[in-house]
DOSEMI-969835 format. One line per 4 residues: number of its first residue (from 1); for each residue x, y, z of N, C-alpha, C. Coordinates in Angstrom, 2 decimals, m for minus. Example, Ala and Ser with C-alpha at 12.3 -4.5 7.8 and 13.67 -1.06 7.14 Angstrom:
# residues 2
1> 13.19,m5.69,7.80,12.30,m4.50,7.80,13.20,m3.30,7.80; 12.85,m2.25,7.08,13.67,m1.06,7.14,12.90,0.03,7.87;
END
This chain:
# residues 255
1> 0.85,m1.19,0.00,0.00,0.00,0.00,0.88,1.24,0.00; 0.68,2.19,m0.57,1.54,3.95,m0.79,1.22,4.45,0.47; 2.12,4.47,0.64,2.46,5.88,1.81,1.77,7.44,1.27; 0.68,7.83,1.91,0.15,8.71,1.92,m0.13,9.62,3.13;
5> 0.97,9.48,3.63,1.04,10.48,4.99,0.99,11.88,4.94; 1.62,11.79,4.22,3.26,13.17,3.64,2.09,14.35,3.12; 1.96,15.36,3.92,1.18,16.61,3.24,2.07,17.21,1.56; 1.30,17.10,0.67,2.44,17.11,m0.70,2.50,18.48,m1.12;
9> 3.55,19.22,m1.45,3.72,20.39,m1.57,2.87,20.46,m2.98; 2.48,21.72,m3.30,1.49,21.97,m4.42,2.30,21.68,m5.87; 2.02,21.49,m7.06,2.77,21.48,m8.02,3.22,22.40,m8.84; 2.50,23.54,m8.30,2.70,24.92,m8.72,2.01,26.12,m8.34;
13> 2.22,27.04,m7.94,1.69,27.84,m7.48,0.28,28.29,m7.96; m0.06,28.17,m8.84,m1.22,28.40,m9.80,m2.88,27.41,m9.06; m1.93,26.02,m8.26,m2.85,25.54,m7.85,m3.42,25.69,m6.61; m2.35,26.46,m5.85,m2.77,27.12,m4.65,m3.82,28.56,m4.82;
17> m3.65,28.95,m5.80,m4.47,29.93,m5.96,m5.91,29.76,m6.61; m5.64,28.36,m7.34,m7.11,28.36,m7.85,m8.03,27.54,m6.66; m7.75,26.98,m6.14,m8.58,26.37,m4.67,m8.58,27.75,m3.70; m7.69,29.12,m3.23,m8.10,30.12,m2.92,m9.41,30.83,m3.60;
21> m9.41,31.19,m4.92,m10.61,31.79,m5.91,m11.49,30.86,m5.43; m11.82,29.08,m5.77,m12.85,28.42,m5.61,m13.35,28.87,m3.94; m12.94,28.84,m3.07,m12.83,28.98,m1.43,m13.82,30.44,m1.70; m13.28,31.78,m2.10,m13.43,32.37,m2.18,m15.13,33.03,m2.55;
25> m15.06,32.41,m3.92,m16.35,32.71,m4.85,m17.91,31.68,m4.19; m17.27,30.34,m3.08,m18.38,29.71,m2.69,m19.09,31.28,m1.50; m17.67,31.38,m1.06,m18.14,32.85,0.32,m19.04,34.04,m0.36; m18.87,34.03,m1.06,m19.44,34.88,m2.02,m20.70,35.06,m2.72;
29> m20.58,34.25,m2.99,m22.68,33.49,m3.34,m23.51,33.40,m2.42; m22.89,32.65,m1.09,m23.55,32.00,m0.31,m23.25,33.14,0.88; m22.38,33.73,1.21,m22.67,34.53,2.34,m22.42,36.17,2.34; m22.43,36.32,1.65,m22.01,38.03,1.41,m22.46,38.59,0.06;
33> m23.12,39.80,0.09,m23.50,40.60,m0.92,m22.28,40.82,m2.21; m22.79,40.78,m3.11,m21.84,40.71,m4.26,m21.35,42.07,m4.08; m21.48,43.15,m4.32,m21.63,44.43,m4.72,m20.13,44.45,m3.84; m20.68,44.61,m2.02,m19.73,45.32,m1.11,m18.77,43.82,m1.02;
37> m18.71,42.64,m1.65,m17.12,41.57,m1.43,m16.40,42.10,m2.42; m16.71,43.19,m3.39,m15.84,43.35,m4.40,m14.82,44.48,m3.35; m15.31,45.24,m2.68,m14.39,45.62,m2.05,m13.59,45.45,m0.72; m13.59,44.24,m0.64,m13.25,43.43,0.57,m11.87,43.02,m0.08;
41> m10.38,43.25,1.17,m9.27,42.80,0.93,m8.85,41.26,0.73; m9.82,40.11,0.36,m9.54,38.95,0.20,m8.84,38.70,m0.78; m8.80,39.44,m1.92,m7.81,38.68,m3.14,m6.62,38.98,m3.13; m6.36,40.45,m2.06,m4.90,41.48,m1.75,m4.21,40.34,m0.86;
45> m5.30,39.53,0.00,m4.57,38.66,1.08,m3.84,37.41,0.43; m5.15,37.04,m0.52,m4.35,35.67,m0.89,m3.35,35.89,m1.90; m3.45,36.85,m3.08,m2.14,37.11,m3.69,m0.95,37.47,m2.72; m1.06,37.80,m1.80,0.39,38.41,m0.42,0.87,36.41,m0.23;
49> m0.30,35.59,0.04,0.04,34.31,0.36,0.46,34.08,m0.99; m0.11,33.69,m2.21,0.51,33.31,m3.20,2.05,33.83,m3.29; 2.71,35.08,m3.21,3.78,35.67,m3.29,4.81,34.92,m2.45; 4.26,34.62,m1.31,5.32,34.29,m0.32,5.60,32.79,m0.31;
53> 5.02,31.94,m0.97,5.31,30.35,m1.36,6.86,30.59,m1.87; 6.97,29.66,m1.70,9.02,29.84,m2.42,8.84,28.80,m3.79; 9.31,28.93,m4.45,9.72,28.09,m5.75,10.90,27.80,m5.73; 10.74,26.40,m6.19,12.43,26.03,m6.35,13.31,26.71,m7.49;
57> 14.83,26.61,m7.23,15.69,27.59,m7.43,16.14,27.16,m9.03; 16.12,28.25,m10.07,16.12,28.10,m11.32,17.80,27.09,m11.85; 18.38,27.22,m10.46,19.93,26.81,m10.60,19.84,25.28,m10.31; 18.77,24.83,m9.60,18.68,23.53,m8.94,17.93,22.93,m10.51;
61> 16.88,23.68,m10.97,16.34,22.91,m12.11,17.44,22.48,m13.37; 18.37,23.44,m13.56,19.07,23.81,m14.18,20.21,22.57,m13.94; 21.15,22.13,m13.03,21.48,21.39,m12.59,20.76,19.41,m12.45; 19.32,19.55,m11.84,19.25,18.01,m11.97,18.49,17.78,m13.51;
65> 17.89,18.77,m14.01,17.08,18.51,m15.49,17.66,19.00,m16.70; 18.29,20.12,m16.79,18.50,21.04,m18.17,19.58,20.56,m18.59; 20.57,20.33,m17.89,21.65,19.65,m18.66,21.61,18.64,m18.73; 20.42,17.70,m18.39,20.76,16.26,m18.00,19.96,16.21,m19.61;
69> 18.83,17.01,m19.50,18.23,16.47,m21.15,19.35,17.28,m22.34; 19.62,18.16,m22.19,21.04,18.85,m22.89,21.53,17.60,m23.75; 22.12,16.68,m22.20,23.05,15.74,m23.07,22.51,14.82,m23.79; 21.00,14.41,m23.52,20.30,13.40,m23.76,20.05,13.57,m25.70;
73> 20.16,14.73,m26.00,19.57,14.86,m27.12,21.05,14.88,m27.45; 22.34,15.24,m27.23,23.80,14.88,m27.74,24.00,13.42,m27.90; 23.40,12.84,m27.08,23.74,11.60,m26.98,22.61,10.85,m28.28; 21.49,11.36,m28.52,20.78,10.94,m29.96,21.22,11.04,m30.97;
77> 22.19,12.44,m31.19,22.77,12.93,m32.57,23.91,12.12,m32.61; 24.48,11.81,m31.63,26.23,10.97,m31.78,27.02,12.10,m31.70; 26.55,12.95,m30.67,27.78,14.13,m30.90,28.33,14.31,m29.58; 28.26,13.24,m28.35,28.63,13.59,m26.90,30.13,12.73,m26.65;
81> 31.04,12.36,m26.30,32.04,11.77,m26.02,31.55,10.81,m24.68; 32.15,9.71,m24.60,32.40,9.38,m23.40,32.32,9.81,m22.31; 33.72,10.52,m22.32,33.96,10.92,m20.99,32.66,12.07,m20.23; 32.03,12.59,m21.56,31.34,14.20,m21.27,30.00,13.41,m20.68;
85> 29.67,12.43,m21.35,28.43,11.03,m20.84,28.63,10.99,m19.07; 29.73,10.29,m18.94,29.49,10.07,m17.46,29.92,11.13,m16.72; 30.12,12.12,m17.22,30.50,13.34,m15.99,28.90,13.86,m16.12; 28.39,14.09,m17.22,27.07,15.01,m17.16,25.81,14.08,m16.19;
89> 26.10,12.47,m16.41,25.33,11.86,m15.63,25.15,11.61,m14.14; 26.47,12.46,m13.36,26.04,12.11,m11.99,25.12,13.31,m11.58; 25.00,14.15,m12.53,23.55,14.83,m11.83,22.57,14.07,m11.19; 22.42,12.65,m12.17,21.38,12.04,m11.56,21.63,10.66,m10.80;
93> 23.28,10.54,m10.38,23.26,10.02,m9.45,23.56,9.96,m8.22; 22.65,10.69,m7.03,23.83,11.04,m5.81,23.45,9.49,m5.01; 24.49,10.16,m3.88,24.43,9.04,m2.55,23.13,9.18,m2.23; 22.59,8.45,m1.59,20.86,8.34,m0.62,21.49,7.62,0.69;
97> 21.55,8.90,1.60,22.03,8.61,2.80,20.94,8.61,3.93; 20.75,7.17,4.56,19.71,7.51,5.64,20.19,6.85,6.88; 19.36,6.59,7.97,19.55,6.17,9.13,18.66,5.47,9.54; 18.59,4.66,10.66,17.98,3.97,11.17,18.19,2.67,11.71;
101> 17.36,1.30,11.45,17.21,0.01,11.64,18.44,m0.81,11.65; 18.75,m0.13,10.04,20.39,m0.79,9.59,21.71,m0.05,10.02; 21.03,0.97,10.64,22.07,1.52,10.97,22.84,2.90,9.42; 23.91,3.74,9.90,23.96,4.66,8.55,24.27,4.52,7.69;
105> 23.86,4.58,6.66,24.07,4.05,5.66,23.81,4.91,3.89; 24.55,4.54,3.21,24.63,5.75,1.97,24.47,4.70,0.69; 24.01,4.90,m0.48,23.62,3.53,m1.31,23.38,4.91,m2.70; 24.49,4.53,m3.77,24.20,5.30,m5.30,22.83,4.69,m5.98;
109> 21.92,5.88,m5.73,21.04,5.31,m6.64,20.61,6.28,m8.19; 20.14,5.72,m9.12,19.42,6.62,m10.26,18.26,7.18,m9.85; 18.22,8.45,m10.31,17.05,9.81,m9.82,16.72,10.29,m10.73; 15.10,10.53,m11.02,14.70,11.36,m12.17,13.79,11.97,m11.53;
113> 13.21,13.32,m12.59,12.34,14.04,m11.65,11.03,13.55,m11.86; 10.29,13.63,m10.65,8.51,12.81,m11.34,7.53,13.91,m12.15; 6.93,13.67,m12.76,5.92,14.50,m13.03,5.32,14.50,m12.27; 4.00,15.99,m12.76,3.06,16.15,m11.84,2.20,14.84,m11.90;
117> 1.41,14.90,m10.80,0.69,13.64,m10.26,m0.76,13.30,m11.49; m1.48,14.70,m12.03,m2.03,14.68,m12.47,m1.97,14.33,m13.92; m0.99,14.35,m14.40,m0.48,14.07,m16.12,0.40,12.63,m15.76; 0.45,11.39,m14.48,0.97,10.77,m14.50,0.26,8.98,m15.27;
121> m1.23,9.46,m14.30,m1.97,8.13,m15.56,m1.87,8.33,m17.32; m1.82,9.81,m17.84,m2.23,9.64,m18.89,m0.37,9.07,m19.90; 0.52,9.70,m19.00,1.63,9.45,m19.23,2.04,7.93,m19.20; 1.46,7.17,m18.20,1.70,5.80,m17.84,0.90,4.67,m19.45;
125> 0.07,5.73,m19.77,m0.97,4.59,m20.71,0.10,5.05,m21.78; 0.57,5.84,m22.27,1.22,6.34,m23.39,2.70,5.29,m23.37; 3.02,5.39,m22.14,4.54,4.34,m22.38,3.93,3.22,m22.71; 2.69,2.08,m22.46,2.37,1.04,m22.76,1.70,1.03,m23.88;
129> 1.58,1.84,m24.50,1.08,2.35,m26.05,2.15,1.83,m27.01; 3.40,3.06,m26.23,4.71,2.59,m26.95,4.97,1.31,m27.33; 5.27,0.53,m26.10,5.69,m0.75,m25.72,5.52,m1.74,m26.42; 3.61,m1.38,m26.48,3.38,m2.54,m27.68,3.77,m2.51,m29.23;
133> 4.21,m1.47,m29.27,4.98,m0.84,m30.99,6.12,m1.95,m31.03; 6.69,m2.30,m29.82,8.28,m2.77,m29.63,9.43,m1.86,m30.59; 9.14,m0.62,m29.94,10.00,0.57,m30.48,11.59,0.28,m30.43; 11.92,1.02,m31.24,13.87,0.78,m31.21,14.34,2.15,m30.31;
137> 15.64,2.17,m29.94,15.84,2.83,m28.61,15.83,4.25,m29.17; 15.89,4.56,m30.83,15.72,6.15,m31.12,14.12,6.80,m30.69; 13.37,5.46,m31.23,11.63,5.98,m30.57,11.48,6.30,m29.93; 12.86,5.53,m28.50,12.17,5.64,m27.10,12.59,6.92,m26.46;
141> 13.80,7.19,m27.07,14.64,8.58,m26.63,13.59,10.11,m27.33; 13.27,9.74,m28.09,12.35,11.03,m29.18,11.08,10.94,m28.08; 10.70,9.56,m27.89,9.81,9.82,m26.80,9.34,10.16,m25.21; 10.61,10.29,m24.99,11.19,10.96,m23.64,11.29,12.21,m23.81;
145> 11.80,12.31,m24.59,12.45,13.75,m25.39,10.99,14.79,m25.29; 10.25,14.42,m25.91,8.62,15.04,m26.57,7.80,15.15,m25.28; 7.69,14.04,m24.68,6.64,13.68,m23.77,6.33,13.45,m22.45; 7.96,13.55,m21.76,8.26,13.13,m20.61,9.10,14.30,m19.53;
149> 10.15,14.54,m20.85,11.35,15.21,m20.27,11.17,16.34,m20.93; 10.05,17.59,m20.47,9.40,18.50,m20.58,8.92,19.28,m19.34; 9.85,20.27,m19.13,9.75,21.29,m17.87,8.60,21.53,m17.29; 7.26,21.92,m18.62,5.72,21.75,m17.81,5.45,20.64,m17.34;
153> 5.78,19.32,m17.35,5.25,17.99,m17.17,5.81,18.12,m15.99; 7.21,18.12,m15.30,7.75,17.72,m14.27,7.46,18.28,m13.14; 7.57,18.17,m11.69,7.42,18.53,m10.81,8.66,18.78,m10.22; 9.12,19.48,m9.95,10.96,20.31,m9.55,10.98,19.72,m8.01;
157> 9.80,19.63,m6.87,9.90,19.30,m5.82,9.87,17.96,m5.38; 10.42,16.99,m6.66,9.87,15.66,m6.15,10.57,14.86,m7.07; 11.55,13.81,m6.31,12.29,12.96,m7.44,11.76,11.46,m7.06; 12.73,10.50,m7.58,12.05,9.43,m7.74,13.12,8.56,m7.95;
161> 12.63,6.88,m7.59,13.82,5.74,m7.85,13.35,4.47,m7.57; 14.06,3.74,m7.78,13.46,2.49,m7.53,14.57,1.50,m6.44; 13.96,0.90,m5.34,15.25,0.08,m4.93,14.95,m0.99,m5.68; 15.85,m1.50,m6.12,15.98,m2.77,m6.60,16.74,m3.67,m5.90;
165> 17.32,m3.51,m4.57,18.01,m3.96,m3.84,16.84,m4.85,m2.27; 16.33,m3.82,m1.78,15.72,m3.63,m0.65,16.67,m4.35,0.71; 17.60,m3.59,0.58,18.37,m4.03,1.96,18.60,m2.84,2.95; 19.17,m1.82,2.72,19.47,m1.19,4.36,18.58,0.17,4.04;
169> 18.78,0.48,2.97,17.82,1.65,2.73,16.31,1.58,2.57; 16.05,0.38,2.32,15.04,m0.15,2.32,14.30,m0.27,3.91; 15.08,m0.84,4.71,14.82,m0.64,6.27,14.84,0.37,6.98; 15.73,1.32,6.41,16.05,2.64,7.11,14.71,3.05,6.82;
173> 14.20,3.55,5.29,13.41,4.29,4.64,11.82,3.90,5.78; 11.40,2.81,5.52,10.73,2.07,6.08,10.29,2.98,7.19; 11.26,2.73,8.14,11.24,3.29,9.72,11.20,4.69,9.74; 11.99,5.42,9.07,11.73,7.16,9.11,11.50,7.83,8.12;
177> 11.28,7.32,6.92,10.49,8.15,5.77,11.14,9.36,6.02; 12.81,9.50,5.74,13.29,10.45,5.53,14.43,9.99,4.90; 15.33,11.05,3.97,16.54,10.36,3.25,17.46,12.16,3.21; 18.62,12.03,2.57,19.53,13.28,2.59,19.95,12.65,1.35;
181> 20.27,13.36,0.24,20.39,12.76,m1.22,22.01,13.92,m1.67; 22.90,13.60,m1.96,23.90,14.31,m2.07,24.63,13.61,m3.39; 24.69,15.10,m4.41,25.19,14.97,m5.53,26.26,15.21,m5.64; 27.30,15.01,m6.43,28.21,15.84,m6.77,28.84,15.54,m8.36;
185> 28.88,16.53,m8.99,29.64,16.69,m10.36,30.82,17.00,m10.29; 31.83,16.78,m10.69,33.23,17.21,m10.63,33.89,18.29,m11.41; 34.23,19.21,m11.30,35.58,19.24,m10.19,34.73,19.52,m8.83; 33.56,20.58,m8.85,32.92,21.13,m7.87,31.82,21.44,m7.44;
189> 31.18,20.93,m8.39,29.40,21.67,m7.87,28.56,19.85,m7.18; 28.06,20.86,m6.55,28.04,19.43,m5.63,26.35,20.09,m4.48; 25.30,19.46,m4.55,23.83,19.78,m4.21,23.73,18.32,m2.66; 22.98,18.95,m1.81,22.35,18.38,m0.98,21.23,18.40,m0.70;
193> 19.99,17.69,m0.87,18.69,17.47,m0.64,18.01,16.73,0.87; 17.43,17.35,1.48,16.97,17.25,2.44,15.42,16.60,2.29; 14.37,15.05,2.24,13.51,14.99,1.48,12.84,14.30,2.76; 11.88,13.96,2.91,10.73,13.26,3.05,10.42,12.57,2.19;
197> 9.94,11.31,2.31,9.94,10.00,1.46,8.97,9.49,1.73; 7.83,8.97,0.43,6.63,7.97,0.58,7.04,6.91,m0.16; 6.97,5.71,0.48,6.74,4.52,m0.69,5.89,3.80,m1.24; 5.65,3.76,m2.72,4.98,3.21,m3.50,5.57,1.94,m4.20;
201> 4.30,1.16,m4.04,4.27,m0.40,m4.42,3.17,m0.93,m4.53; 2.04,0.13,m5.07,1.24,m0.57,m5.97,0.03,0.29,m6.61; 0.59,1.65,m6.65,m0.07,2.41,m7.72,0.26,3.19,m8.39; m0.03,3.97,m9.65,0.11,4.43,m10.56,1.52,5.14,m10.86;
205> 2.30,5.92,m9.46,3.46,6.14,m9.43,4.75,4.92,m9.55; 4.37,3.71,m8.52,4.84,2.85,m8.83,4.99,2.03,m10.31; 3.92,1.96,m11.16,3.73,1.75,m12.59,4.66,2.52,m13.16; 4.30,4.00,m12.65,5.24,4.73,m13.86,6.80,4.81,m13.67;
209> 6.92,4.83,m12.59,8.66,4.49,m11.68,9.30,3.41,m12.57; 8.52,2.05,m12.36,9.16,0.92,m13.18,9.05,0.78,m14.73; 8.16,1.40,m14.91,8.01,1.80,m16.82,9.11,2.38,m17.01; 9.60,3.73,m16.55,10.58,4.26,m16.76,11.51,4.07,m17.19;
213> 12.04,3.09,m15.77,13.13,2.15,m15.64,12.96,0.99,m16.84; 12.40,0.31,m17.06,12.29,m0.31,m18.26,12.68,m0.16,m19.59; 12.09,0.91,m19.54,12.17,1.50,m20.78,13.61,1.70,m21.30; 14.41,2.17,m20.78,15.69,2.27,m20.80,16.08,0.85,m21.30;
217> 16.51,m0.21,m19.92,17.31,m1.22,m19.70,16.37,m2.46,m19.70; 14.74,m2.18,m20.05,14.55,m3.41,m20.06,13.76,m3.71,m21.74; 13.30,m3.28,m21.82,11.89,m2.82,m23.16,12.83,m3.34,m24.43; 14.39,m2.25,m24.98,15.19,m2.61,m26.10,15.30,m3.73,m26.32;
221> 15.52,m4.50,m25.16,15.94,m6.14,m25.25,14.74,m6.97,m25.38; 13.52,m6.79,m24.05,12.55,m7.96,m23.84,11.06,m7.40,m24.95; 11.04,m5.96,m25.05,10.17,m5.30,m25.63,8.66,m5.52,m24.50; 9.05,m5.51,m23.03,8.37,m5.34,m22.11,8.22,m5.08,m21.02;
225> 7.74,m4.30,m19.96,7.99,m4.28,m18.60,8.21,m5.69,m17.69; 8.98,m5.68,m17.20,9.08,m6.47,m16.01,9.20,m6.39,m14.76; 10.12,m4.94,m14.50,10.34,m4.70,m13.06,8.66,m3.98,m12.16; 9.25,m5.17,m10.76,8.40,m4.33,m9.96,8.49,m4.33,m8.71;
229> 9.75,m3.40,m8.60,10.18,m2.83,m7.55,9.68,m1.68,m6.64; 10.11,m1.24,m5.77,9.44,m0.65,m4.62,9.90,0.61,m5.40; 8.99,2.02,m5.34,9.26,3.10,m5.38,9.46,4.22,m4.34; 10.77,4.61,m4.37,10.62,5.86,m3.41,10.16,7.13,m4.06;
233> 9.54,8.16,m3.34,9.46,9.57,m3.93,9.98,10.28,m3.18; 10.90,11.43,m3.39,11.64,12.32,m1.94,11.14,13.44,m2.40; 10.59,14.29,m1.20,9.75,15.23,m0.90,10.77,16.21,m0.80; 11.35,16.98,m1.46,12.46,17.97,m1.30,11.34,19.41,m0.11;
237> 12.28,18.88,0.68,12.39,19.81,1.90,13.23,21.03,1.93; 15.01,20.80,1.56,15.77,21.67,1.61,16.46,21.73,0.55; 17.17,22.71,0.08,17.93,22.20,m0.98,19.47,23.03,m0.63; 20.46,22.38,m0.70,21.71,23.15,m0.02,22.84,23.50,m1.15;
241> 23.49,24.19,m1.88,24.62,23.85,m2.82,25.65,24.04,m1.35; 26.66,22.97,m1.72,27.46,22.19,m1.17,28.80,22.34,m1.84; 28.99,23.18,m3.25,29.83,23.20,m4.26,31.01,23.83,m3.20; 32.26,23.59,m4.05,33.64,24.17,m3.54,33.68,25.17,m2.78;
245> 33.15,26.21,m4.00,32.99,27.83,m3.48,31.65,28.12,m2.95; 31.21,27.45,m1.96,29.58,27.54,m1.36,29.60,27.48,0.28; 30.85,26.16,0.20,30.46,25.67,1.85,29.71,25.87,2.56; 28.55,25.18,2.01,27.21,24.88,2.33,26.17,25.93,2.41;
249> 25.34,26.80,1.49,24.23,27.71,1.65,22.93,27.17,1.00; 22.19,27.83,1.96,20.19,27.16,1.69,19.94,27.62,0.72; 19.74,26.85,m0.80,18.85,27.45,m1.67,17.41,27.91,m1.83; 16.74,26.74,m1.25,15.37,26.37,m0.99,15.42,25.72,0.73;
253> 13.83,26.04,1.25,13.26,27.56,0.89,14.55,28.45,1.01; 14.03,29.59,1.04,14.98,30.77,0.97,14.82,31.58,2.67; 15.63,31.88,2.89,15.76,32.18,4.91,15.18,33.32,4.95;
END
């Protein structure tokens, strides 16, 4: 069963404001004269609240997504090297350091960002659309490319992974549904994530977690899903650059 504890940060500010207006316009019908709510400070209040939500930091998007698809489309044309491959890829792989049961413990895992929750069924039917094509790996990249790995689709506050292991992080996670996720690119830029963690293992996020993953390393070969592994989601709480010249400052929120 998914962990649905976790109060989920909004997916964009736009949606905090349209459940304010709905809130708003029921007060409005139903208990107050139209004429004199038009001059009532309610929309001055909730735009002051809308303002003061923090958004994540254009440098953090910039860092785990923009260059990561950057290379993705170098890597379609045949124009990326080696070496430029695995340096651009530890964006998306830091340590996942937690505590607990097993005691402390740090485990490299692969991280992508999730989409919003709401574009995630229609996204999930579309990879099994694919699937049954038994696409070749340019389809699958054009279709990441188009459909997936698209700045409106994603959600900046919320990444994603799969254990495929389930040993200490798996126990840790378990017990405190918390993790510290630490990147680093070389020579120096280097991010720390502070998250809250739900696990999924048996709905629609979980589907799309292991589709994902498939798709990549399993689909080219079998031309089908197979994995079905446990999903984590980390709830970005903090976000720290950690880089050389930083020694350690809060990006997100902002102090």
């Amino acid at each position: 069963m998914s962990d649905t504890k976790l109060n989920k940060i909004p997916d964009k500010l736009s949606n905090f404001y349209f459940i304010m207006h709905c809130i708003i316009n029921i007060l409005k019908y139903h208990y107050f004269n139209i004429t004199v709510f038009k001059n009532v400070q309610f929309f001055k209040l909730f735009r002051n609240l809308v303002k003061i939500l923090p958004e994540i930091p254009e440098e953090w998007i910039n860092y785990i997504f923009r260059r990561r698809r950057e290379m993705i489309i170098k890597m379609s044309k045949g124009e990326a090297k080696r070496e430029e491959i695995l340096l651009e890829f530890t964006r998306a792989l830091p340590a996942i350091v937690t505590d607990g049961p097993a005691g402390l413990n740090a485990s490299i895992k692969m991280v992508g960002v999730l989409p919003k929750e709401k574009y995630i069924p229609e996204l999930l039917n579309m990879i099994n659309d694919l699937i049954s094509k038994k696409p070749k790996m340019e389809e699958i990249v054009k279709f990441l490319l188009e459909k997936i790995y698209v700045e409106d689709v994603l959600d900046f506050t919320k990444l994603f992974t799969l254990d495929l292991a389930k040993k200490n992080t798996w126990r840790n996670i378990n017990e405190t549904r918390k993790a510290v996720l630490i990147f680093f690119t070389p020579p120096t830029k280097s991010y720390m994530i502070k998250a809250d963690v739900t696990i999924h293992v048996d709905d629609k996020i979980f589907q799309f977690a292991n589709a994902m993953h498939d798709l990549y390393h399993v689909v080219p070969k079998t031309g089908k899903i197979v994995s079905k592994s446990p999903t984590y989601v980390f709830h970005i709480r903090e976000i720290w650059d950690k880089s050389a010249d930083k020694f350690g400052v809060k990006i997100f929120p902002p102090e």
